[in-house]
C-alpha positions in Angstrom: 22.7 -18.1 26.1 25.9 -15.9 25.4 28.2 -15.4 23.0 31.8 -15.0 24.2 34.7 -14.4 22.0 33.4 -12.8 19.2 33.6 -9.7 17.4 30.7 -7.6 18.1 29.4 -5.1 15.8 28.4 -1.6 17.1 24.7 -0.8 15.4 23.5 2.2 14.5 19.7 2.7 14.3 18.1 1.0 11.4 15.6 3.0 10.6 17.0 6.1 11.1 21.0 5.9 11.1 21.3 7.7 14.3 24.0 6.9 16.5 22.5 8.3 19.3 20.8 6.1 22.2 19.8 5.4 25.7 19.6 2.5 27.3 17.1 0.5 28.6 18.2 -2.6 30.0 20.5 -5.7 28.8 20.1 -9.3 28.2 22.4 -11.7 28.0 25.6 -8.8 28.6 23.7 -7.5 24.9 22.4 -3.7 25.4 18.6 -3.3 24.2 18.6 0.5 23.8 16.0 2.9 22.1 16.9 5.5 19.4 17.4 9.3 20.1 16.2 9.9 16.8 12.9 7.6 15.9 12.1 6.0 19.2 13.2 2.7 17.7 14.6 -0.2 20.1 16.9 -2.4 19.3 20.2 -4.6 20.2 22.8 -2.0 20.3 26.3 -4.4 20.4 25.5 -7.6 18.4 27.6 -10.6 17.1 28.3 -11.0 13.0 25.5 -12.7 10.5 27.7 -15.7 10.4 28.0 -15.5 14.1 24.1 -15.4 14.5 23.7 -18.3 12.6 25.7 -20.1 14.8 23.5 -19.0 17.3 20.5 -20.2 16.2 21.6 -23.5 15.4 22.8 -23.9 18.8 19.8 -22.3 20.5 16.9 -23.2 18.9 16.7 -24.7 15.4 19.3 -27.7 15.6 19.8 -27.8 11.2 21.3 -31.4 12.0 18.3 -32.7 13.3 14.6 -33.6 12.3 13.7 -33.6 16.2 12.7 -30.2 15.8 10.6 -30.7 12.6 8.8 -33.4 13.8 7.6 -31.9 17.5 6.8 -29.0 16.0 4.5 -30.4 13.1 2.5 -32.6 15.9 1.2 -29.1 16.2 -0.2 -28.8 12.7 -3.9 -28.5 13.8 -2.8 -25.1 15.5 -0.6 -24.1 13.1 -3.7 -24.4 10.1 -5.8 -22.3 12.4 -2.9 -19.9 13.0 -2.6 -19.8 9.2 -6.4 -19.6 8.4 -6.8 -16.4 11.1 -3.6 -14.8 9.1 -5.3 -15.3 6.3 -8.6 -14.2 6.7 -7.2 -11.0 7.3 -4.8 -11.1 4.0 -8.3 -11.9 2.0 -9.8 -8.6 2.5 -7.4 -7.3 0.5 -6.4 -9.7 -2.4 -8.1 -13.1 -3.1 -5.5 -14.3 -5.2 -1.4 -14.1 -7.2 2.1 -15.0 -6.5 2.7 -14.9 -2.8 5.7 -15.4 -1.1 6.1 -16.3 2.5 9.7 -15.6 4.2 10.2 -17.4 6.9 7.7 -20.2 6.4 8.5 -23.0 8.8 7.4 -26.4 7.9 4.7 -24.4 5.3 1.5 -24.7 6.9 0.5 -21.1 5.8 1.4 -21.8 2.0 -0.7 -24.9 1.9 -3.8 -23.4 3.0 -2.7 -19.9 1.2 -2.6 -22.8 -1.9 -6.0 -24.1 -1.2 -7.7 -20.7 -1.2 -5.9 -20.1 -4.9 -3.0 -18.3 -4.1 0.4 -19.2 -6.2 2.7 -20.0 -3.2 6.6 -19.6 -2.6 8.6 -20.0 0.2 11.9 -19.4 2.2 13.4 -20.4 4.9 16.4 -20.8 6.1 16.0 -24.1 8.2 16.8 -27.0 6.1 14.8 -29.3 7.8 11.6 -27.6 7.9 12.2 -26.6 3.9 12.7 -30.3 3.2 9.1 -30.5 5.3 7.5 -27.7 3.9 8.3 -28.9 0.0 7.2 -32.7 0.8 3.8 -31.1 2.5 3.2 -29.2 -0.6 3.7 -31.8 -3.2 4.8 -29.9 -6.0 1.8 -27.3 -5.9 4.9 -25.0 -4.5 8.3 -24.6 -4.0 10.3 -23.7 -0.7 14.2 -22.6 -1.1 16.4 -23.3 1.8 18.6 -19.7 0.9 18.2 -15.9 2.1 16.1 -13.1 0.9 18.8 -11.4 -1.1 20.2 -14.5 -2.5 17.4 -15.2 -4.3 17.3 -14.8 -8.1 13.9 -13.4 -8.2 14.1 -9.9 -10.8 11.7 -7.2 -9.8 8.3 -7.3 -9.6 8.0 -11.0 -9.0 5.4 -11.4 -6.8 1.7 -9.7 -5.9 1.9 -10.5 -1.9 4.9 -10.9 0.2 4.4 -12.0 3.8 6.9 -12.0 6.7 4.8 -13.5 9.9 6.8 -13.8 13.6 9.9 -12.9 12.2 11.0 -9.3 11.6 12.2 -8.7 15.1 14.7 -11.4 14.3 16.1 -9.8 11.0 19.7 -8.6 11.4 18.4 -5.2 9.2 14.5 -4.6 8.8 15.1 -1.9 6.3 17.1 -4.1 3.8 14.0 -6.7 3.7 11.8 -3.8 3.1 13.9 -2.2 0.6 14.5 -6.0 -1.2 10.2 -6.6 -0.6 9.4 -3.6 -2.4 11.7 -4.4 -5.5 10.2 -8.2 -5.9 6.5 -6.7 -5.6 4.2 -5.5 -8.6 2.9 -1.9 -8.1 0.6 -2.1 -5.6 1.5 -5.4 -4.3 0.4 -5.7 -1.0 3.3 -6.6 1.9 1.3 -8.7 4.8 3.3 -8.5 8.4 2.3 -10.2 11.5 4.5 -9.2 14.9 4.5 -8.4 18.3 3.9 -4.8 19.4 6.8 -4.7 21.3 8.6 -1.7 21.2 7.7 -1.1 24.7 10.1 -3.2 26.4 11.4 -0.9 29.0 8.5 -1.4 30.5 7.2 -4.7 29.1 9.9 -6.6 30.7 7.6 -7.6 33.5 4.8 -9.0 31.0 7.0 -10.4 28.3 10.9 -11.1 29.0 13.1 -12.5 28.6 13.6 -12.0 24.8 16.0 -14.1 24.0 18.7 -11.9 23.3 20.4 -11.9 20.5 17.9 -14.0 18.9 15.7 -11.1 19.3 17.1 -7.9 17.9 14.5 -5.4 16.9 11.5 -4.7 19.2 8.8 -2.7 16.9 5.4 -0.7 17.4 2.9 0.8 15.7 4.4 4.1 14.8 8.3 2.5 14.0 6.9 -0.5 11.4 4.6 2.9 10.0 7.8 4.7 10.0 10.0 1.5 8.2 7.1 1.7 5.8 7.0 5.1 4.6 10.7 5.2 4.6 10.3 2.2 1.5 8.4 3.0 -0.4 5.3 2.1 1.1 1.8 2.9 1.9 -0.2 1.5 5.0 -3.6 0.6 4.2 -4.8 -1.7 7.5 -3.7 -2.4 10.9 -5.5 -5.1 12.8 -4.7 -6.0 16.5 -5.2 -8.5 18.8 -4.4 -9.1 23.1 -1.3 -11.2 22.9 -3.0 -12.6 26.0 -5.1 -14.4 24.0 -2.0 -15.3 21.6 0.2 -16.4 24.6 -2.6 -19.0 25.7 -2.7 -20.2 22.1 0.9 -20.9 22.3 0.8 -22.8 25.4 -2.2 -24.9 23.8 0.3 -25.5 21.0 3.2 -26.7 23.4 0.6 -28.9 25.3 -0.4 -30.9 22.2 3.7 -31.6 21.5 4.4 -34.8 23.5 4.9 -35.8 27.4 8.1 -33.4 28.2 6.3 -30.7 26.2 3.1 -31.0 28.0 4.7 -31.4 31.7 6.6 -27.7 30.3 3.6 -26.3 29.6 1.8 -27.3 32.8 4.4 -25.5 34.9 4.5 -22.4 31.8 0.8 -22.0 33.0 0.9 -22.4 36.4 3.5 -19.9 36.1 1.9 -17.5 33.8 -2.0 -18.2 35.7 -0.9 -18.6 39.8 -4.6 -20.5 39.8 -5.1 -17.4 42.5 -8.8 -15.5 41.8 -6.7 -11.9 41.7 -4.7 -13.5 38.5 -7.7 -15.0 36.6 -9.5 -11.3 37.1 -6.7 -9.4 36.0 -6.4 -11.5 33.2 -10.4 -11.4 32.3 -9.4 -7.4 32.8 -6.3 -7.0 30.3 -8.8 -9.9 27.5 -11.0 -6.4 28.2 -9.2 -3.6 28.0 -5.8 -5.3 26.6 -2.8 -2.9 27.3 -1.4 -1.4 23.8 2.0 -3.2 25.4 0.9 -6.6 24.7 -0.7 -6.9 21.0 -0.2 -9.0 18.1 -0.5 -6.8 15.0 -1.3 -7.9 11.5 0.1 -5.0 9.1 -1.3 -4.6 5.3 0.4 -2.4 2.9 1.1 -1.5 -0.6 4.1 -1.0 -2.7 4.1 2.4 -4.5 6.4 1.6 -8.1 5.9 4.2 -9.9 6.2 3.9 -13.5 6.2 0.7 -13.4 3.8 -1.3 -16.1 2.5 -4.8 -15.7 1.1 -5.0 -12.7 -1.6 -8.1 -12.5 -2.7 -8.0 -8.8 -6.4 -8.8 -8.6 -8.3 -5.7 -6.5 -11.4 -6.4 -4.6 
């Protein structure tokens, strides 16, 4: 889908400010280039907040509807697994405080982040799935239907802040960092969960199309390590896992959605897994040796605040 008419706004590199770029390949007539400077990738020529909105609503969340809410929550069985897995990885750092999820969907992660003791927040800026997410969690948390820097939260709100699936969609990465690190305690710990895929001029071929200009920001290892540093933060674990296995998991997910869902997914598969022996052993191969191109990574870091008193998060 394109946007036509509009006036587009010429980005400079995020992380860096550089102006200076090359391209790699567009999308949708949108340029996805990588930075001179930092190595960063990234839509170069993009439409306006407002105009992104727009997008969005006309591309994938429908904010009129409940359709959306209610064939994606016939997947809640995968979405608690999805949440436990993220969680069992945010529990070897912190057992319990004030999290905030940004970005929740319908809220599955708070609930269970609830039943393991956690204080739980959300945001998100679908109204239907933060109507779901505050009826699913029944008072035991709230879920505002408003943007990150809208909120009235002072500093130092909050022990764990996640952001899972979404950063590459933010129209500025730094500015949630920067606005993260304020609402966190000293040494609150920052839990991510993305796609390693800052390789897209060559990644094309496993993972396009991205959904341009849905997708802005394509991230790695060394860029989100970069983003962090640059914030005020320290990096204390990176885990990873083959987003072969993550891709399977999502077409499991869309098969479990209905009839139309199910006959999509069929053809995603067939698609994705030709049935021929060559394609099962190459995929037994990258479940192997998975190629660094196609990971899901789970980031854990910690707010440095300096001279900053009060701080109650609980340390293993």
């Amino acid at each position: 889908m394109t946007l036509k008419g509009i006036d587009m706004q010429n980005i400079c590199c995020d992380l860096c400010s550089n102006s200076d770029s090359r391209l790699l390949f567009y999308e949708n007539n949108y340029a996805v280039v990588r930075c001179i400077g930092c190595g960063l990738a990234f839509v170069k020529d993009r439409p306006s907040s407002k105009e992104l909105e727009a997008f969005y609503s006309a591309f994938h969340l429908n904010e009129t509807s409940i359709i959306d809410v209610e064939r994606y929550t016939k997947g809640e069985m995968f979405h608690r697994v999805i949440a436990n897995k993220s969680l069992g990885y945010l529990l070897r750092h912190v057992q319990s405080g004030r999290l905030l999820d940004v970005g929740c969907g319908a809220g599955f992660f708070l609930d269970e982040a609830w039943r393991r003791g956690f204080q739980v927040t959300g945001l998100e800026l679908s109204k239907p799935f933060a109507d779901f997410a505050n009826r699913l969690l029944e008072g035991h948390g709230r879920v505002w239907y408003t943007e990150l820097d809208k909120t009235p939260w002072e500093e130092c709100s909050f022990e764990i802040i996640a952001l899972q699936d979404v950063i590459g969609h933010l129209p500025s990465p730094r500015a949630f960092f920067t606005r993260a690190h304020a609402l966190l305690v000293d040494g609150g710990i920052l839990f991510l969960k993305l796609g390693n895929q800052g390789e897209v001029d060559s990644q094309q071929e496993f993972g396009g199309p991205w959904e341009v200009p849905a997708h802005l920001y394509f991230l790695t290892k060394e860029t989100i390590k970069h983003y962090l540093t640059a914030c005020g933060f320290q990096l204390v674990s990176l885990y990873t896992e083959p987003l072969v296995e993550s891709r399977f998991s999502f077409e499991v997910f869309r098969y479990s959605c209905g009839r139309s869902a199910r006959r999509d997914t069929i053809k995603r598969l067939i698609s994705f897994v030709p049935g021929a022996p060559w394609a099962i052993r190459t995929l037994a191969r990258l479940r192997r040796t998975p190629d660094p191109r196609l990971e899901t990574l789970w980031v854990v870091a910690r707010a440095v605040r300096r001279g900053i008193e009060g701080s109650t998060l609980p340390v293993p």
